[in-house]
N, C-alpha and C positions, 0 to 999 in steps of 0.2 A: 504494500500500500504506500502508496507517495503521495509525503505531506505537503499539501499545497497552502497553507497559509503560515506566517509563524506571528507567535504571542510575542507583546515586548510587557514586561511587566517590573515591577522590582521586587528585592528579594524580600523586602518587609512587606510586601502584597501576598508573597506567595508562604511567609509565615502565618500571615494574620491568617487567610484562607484555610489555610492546615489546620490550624488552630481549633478554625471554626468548626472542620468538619471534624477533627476528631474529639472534639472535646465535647462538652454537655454540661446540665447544670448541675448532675451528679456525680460527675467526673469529677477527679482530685486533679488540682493545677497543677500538682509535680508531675504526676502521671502523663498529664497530657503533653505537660513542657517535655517532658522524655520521647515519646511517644513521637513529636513533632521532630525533635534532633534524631531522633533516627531515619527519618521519613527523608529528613533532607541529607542525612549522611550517604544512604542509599540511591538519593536521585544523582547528587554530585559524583557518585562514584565512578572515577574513571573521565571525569571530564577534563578535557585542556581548555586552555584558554586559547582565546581567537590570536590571530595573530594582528602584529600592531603593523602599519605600512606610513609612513611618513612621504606618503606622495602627494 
C-alpha cells in the first residue's frame, strides 16, 4: 500500500493524543505517562533523521 498523503504534526501533539487515547479517568497518571513513553519508544525505533542540505 502506498502512502499518499503525509501528517506534519508536532511531537507535543502526538503526546497529548496518546495520552488521550490511552488514558481515562480511571486510569492512574503514572500508568498512562508509562504507557505513553513506550508507545513513543517503539514508534521512534529505528528512525534516522532527515538529512540536512544547505542548498
Amino acid at each position: 500500500m502506498k502512502q499518499s498523503e503525509k501528517w506534519q504534526t508536532t511531537l507535543g501533539d502526538l503526546i497529548v493524543a496518546l495520552t488521550d487515547a490511552v488514558g481515562g479517568p480511571e486510569r492512574d497518571e503514572q500508568k498512562t505517562y508509562a504507557l505513553v513513553s513506550f508507545i513513543l519508544a517503539d514508534l521512534f525505533k529505528g528512525a534516522k533523521p532527515r538529512e540536512l542540505s544547505w542548498e
